[in-house]
PAPA-220840 format. One line per 5 residues: number of its first residue (from 1); their letters; for each residue x negated, y negated, z negated of C-alpha. Coordinates in pm, 1 decimal. Layout:
! residues N
NUM) A) X Y Z ~ ...
! end
This chain:
! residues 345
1) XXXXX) -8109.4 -8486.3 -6119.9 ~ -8464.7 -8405.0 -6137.5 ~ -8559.3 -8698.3 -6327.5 ~ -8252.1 -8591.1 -6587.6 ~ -8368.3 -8283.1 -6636.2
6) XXXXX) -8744.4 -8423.1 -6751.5 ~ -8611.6 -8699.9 -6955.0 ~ -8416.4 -8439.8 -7114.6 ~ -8717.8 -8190.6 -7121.3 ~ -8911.3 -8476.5 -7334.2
11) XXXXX) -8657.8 -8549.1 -7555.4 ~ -8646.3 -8174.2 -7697.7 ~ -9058.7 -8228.1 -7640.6 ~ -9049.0 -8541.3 -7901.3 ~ -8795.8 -8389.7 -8137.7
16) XXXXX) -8961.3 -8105.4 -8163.8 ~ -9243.9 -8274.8 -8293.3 ~ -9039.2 -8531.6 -8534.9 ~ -8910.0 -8226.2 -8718.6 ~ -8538.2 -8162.7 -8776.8
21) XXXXX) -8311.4 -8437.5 -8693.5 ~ -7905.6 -8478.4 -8678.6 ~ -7935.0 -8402.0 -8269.9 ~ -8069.7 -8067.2 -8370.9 ~ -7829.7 -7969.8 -8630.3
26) XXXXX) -7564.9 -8051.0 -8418.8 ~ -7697.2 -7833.8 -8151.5 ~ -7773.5 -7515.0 -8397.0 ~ -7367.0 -7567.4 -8493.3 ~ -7254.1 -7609.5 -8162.4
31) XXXXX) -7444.8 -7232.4 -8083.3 ~ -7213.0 -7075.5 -8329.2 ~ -6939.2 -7140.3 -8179.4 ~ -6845.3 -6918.7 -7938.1 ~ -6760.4 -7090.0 -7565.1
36) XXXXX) -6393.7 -7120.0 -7526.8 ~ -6386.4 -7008.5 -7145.7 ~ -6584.5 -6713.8 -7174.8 ~ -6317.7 -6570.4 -7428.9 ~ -6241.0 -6195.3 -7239.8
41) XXXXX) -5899.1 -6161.9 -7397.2 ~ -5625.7 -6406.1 -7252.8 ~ -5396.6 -6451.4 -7568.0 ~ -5682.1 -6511.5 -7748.8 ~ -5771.2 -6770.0 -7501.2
46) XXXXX) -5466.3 -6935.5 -7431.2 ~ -5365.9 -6965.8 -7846.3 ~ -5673.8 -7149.3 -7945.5 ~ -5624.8 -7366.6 -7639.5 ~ -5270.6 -7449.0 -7680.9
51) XXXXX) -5368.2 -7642.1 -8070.7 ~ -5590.6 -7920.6 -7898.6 ~ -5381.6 -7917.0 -7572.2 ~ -5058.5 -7955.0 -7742.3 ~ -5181.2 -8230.9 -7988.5
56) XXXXX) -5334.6 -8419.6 -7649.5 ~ -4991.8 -8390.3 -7550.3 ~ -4841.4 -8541.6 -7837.3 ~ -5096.5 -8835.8 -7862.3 ~ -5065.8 -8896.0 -7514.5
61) XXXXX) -4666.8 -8886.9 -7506.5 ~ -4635.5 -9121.7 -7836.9 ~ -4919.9 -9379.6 -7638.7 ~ -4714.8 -9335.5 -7300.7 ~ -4362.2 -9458.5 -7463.6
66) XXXXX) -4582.4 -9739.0 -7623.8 ~ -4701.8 -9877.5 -7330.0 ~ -4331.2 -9881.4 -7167.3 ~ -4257.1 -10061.5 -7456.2 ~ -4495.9 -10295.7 -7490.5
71) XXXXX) -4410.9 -10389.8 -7094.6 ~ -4041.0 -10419.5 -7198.5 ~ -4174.1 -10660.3 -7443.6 ~ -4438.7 -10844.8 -7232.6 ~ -4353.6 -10797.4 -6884.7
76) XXXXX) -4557.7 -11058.9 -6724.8 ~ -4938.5 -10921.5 -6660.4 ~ -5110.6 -11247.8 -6720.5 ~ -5002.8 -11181.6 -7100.2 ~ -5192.0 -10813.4 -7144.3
81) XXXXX) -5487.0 -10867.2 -6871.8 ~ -5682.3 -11040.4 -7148.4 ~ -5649.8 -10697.6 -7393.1 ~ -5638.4 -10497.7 -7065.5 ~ -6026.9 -10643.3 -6976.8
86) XXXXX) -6139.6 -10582.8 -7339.8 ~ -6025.7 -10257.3 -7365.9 ~ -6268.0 -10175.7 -7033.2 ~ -6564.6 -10341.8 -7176.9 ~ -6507.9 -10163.4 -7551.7
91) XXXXX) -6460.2 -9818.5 -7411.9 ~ -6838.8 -9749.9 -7412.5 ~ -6913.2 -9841.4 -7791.8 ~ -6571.0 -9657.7 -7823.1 ~ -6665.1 -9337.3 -7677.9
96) XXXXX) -7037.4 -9275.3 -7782.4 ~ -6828.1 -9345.5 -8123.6 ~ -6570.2 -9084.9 -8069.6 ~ -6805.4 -8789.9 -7921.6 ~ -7096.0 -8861.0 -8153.2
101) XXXXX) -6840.4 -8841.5 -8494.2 ~ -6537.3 -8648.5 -8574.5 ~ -6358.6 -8902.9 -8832.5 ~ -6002.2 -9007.2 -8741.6 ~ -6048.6 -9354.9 -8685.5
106) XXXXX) -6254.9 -9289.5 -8427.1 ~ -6032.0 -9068.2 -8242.3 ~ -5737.8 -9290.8 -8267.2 ~ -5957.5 -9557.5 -8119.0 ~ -6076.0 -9359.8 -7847.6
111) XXXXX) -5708.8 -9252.5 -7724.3 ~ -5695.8 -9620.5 -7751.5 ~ -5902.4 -9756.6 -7572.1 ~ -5795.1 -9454.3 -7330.2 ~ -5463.6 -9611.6 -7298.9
116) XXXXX) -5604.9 -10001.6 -7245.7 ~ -5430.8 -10057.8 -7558.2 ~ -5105.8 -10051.7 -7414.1 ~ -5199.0 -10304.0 -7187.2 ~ -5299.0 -10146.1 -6859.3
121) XXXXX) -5275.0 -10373.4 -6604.3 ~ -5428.4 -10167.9 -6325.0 ~ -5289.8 -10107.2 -5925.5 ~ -5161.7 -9755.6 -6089.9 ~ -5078.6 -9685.3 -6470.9
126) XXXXX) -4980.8 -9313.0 -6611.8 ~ -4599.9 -9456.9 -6683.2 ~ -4582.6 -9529.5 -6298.7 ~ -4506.2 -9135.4 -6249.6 ~ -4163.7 -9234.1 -6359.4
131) XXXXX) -4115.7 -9422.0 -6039.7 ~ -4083.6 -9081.9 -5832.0 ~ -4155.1 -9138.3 -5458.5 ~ -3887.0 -9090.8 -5127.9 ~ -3612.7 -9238.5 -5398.7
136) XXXXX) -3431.3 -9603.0 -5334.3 ~ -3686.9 -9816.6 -5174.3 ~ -3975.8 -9587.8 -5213.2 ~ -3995.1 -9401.0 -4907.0 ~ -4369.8 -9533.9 -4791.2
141) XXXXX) -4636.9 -9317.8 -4745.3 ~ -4848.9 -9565.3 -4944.0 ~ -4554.3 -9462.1 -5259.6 ~ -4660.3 -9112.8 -5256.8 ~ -5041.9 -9165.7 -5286.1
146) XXXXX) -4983.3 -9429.5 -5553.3 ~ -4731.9 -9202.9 -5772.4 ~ -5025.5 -8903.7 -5730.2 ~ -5257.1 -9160.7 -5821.4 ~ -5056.3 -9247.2 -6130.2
151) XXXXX) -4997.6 -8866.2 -6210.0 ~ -5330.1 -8762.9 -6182.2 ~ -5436.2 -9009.3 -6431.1 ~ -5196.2 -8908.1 -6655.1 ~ -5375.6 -8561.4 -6624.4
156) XXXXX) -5738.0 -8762.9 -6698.4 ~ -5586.3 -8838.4 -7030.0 ~ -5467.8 -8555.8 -7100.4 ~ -5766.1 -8310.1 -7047.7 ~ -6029.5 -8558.2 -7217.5
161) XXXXX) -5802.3 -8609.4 -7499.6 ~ -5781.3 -8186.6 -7549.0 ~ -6153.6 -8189.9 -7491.6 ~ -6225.2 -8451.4 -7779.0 ~ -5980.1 -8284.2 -7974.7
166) XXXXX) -6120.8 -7918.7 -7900.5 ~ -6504.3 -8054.9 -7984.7 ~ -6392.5 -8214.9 -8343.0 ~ -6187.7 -7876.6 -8387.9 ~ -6474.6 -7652.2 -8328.6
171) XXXXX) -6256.6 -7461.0 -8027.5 ~ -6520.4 -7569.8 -7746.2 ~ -6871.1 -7545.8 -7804.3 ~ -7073.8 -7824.0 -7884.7 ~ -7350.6 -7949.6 -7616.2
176) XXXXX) -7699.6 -7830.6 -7618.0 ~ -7819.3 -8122.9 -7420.4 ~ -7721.3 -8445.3 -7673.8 ~ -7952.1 -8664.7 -7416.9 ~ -7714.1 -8519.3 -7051.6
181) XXXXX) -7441.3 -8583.4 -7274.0 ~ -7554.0 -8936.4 -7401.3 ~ -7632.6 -9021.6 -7032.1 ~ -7249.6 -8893.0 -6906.8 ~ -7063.3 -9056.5 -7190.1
186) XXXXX) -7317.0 -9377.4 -7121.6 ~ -7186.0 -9360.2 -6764.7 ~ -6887.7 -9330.9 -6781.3 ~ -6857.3 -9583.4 -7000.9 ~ -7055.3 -9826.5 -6829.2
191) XXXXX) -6797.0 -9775.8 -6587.4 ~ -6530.5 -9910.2 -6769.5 ~ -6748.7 -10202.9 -6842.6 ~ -6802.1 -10307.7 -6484.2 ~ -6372.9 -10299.3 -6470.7
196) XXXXX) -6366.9 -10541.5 -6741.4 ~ -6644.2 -10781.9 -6584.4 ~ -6452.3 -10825.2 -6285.5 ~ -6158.5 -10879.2 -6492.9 ~ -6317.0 -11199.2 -6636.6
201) XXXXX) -6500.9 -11277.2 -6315.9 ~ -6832.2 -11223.7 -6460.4 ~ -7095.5 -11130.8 -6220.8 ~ -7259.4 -10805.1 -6131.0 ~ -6982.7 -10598.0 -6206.0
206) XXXXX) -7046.3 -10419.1 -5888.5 ~ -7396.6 -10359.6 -5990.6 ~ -7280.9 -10213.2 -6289.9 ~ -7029.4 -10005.1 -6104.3 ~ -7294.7 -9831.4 -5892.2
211) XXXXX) -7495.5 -9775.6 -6224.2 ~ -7244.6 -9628.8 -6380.7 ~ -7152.1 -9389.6 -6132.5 ~ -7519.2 -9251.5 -6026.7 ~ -7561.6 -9160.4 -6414.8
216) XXXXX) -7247.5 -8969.8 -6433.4 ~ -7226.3 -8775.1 -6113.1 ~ -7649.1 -8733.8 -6220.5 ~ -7544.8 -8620.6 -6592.8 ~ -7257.9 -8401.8 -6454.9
221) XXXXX) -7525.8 -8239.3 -6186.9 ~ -7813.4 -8185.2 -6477.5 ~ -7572.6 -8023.3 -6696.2 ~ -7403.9 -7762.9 -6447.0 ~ -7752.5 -7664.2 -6333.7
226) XXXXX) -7895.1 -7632.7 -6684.2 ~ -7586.0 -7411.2 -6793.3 ~ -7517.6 -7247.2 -6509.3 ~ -7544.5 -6862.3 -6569.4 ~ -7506.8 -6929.4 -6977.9
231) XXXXX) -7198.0 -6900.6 -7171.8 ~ -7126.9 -7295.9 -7218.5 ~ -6819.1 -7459.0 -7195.8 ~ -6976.8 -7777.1 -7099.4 ~ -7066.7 -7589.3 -6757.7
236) XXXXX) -6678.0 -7591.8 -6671.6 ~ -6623.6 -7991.1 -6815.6 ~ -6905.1 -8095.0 -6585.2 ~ -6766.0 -7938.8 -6266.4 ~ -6427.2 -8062.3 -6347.8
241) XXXXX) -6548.1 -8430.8 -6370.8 ~ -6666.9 -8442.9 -6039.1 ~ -6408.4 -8260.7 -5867.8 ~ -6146.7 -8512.5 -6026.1 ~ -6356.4 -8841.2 -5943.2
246) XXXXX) -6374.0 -8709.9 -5606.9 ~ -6022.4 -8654.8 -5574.5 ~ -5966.2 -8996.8 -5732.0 ~ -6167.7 -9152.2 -5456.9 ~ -6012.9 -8964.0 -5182.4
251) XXXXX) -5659.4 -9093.9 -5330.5 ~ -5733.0 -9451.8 -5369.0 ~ -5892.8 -9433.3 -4989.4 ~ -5613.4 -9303.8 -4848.4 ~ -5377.7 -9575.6 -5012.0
256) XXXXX) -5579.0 -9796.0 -4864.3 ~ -5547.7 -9639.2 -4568.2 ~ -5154.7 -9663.6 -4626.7 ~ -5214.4 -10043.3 -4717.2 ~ -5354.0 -10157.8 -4417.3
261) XXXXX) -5061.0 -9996.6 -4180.2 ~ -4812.0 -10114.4 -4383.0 ~ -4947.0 -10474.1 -4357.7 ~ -4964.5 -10461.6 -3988.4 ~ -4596.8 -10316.5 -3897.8
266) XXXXX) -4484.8 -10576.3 -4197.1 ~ -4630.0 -10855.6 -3922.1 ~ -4341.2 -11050.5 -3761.7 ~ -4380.3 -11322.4 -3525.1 ~ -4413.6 -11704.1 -3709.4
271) XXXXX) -4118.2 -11826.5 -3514.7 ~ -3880.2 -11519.1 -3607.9 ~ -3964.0 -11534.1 -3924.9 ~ -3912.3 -11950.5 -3963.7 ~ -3627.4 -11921.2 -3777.1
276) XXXXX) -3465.0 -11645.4 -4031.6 ~ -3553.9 -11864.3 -4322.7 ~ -3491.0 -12208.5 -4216.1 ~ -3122.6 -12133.5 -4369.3 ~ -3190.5 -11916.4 -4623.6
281) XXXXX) -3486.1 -11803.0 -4916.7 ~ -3404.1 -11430.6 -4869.9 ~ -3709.6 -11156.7 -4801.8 ~ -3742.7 -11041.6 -4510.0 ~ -3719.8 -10626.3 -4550.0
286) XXXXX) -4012.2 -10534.5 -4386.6 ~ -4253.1 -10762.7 -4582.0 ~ -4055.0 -10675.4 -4872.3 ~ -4090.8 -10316.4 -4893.0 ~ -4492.7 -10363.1 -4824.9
291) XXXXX) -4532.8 -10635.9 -5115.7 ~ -4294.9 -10433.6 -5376.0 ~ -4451.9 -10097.7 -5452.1 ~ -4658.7 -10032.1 -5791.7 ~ -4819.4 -10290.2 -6004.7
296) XXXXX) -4565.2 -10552.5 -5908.6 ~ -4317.4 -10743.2 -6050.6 ~ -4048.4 -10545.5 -5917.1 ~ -4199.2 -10208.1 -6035.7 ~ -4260.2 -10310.7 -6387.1
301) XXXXX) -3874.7 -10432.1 -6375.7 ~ -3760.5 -10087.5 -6210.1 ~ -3927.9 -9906.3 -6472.0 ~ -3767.7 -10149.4 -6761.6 ~ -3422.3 -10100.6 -6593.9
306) XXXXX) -3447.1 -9740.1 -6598.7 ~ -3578.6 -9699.2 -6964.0 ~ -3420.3 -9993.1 -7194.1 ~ -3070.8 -9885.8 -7348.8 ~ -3055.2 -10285.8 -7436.0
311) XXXXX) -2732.0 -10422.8 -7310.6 ~ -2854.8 -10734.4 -7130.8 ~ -3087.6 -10462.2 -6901.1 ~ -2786.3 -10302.8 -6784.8 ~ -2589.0 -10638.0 -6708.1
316) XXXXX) -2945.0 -10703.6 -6549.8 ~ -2879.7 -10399.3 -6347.8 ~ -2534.5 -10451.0 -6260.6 ~ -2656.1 -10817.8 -6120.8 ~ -2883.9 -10686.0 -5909.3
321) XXXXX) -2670.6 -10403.3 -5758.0 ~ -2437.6 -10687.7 -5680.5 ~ -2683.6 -10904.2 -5496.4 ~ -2765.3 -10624.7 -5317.3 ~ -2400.2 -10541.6 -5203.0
326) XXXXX) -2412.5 -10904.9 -5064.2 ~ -2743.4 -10815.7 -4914.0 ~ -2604.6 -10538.2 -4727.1 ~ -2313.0 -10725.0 -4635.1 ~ -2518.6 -11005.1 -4486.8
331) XXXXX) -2715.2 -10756.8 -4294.6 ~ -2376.2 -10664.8 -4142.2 ~ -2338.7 -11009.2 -3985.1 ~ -2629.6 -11051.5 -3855.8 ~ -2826.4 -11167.7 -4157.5
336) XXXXX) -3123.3 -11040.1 -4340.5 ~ -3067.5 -10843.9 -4738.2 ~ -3231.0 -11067.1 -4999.8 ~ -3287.4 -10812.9 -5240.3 ~ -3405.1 -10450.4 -5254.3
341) XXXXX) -3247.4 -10190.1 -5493.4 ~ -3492.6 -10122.5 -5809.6 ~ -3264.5 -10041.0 -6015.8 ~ -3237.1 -9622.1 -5963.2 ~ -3599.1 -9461.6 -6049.4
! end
């Protein structure tokens, strides 16, 4: 933080003595206008936040139903991991773009990179929050923290998005500190960039991961103490980040957490297990219900059954339903289902 703080105390030092310079301008604009969040009247308040927010809500609705649609029409993962990768590595040039201009272009391609393109291939997506938890066959533990997961990266969307939107707008005030900022976008971004190198196996994506994340939290800490006590909306946006990459963290450990005990009570004896299968291909229900859960096949197909009005999806449906009446009549006499129910989300 301390080393921030003086790289950002020399850049101010240096400009100062280049003269005026776009970094500058931008920072004498961003002082007239007013910070959003220290607005004293609350209609006032929530009426210039409802423009940006609502927009963010649009954008992010129209990108949601695109990428249900383009898994309807490309279901299999190994078709959008190759977009899915280069959307991580482009959302650095992407976002320094997007935050550094206010042009159109650039803010379409930021909410798309945002989105992977419609081709998020990740262990939790935003459109996974239609698969609501403790319904048909998800009832784990492991269910729950994945559909929070899901939902509270739907919310990640949605507050950056109203924040881009608010800066173009002129509703939230414009950073003082172009170098913090710089460093957090950089971060951030860089971030993204380590996702895609493990995507394509290249090495040192971990490297970059770590990078990435000490010049974010150490761009988030510089700006909260330099604008703490000031009226600065960036003060709020900086504590925010944190608190949701924390809560990220804590999520993604504790479905982990849920992972590992759901592998060991899905454990069965070898011989049990050969002799259940030695007649038949059919799942065995434990293993099943710890292999099917989000960012499988049999999610992406739940979420296709329950959103497709095409008639071969619901004669999909009804096929399924009917293997799994045959299931539960196997199970009767003795015998083990061979299919769980996706079909309800």
């Amino acid at each position: 933080t301390l080393f921030f703080l003086g790289l950002e105390a020399f850049w101010w030092h240096c400009a100062s003595h280049i003269g005026s310079c776009s970094s500058c301008v931008s920072m004498s604009e961003g002082r007239s206008v007013p910070p959003l969040f220290e607005t004293e009247d609350a209609l006032d308040f929530v009426v210039k936040l409802a423009r940006p927010l609502s927009v963010a809500l649009l954008l992010n609705g129209s990108f949601f139903v695109g990428e249900l649609a383009m898994l309807m029409a490309c279901p299999l993962p190994q078709v959008r991991k190759v977009i899915d990768g280069f959307a991580h590595i482009l959302t650095a040039p992407i976002s320094v773009i997007a935050f550094y201009g206010t042009d159109s272009l650039g803010t379409l391609l930021f909410f798309g990179s945002l989105w992977h393109f419609l081709c998020d291939c990740a262990q939790t997506r935003p459109t996974y929050v239609l698969l609501l938890p403790c319904r048909g066959w998800r009832t784990s533990s492991r269910d729950c923290v994945r559909w929070f997961e899901s939902l509270w990266i739907l919310l990640h969307h949605i507050f950056i998005g109203t924040v881009k939107l608010g800066l173009d707008w002129g509703i939230f005030n414009e950073s003082r500190d172009p170098l913090l900022l710089f460093i957090f976008v950089g971060g951030a971004g860089l971030a993204h960039l380590s996702f895609g190198m493990n995507a394509f196996g290249i090495r040192g994506s971990l490297a970059m991961l770590v990078i990435s994340q000490l010049l974010r939290l150490g761009a988030d800490v510089a700006i909260v103490l330099k604008t703490w006590g000031q009226d600065d909306d960036w003060k709020f946006f900086m504590l925010a980040d944190p608190f949701w990459l924390c809560t990220l963290l804590m999520t993604r450990i504790a479905g982990s957490y849920c992972s590992c005990c759901t592998r060991q009570k899905a454990q069965v004896p070898d011989d049990e297990r050969q002799g259940a299968n030695d007649s038949s291909t059919s799942i065995d229900p434990i293993v099943a219900s710890s292999v099917i859960g989000f960012n499988s096949a049999e999610a992406d197909l739940a979420l296709v059954c329950a959103c497709s009005s095409a008639p071969e999806v619901a004669q999909l449906i009804q096929e399924r339903e009917l293997k799994l009446a045959v299931g539960h009549a196997g199970h009767s006499r003795g015998r083990r289902p061979s299919w769980p129910t996706t079909a309800r989300v």
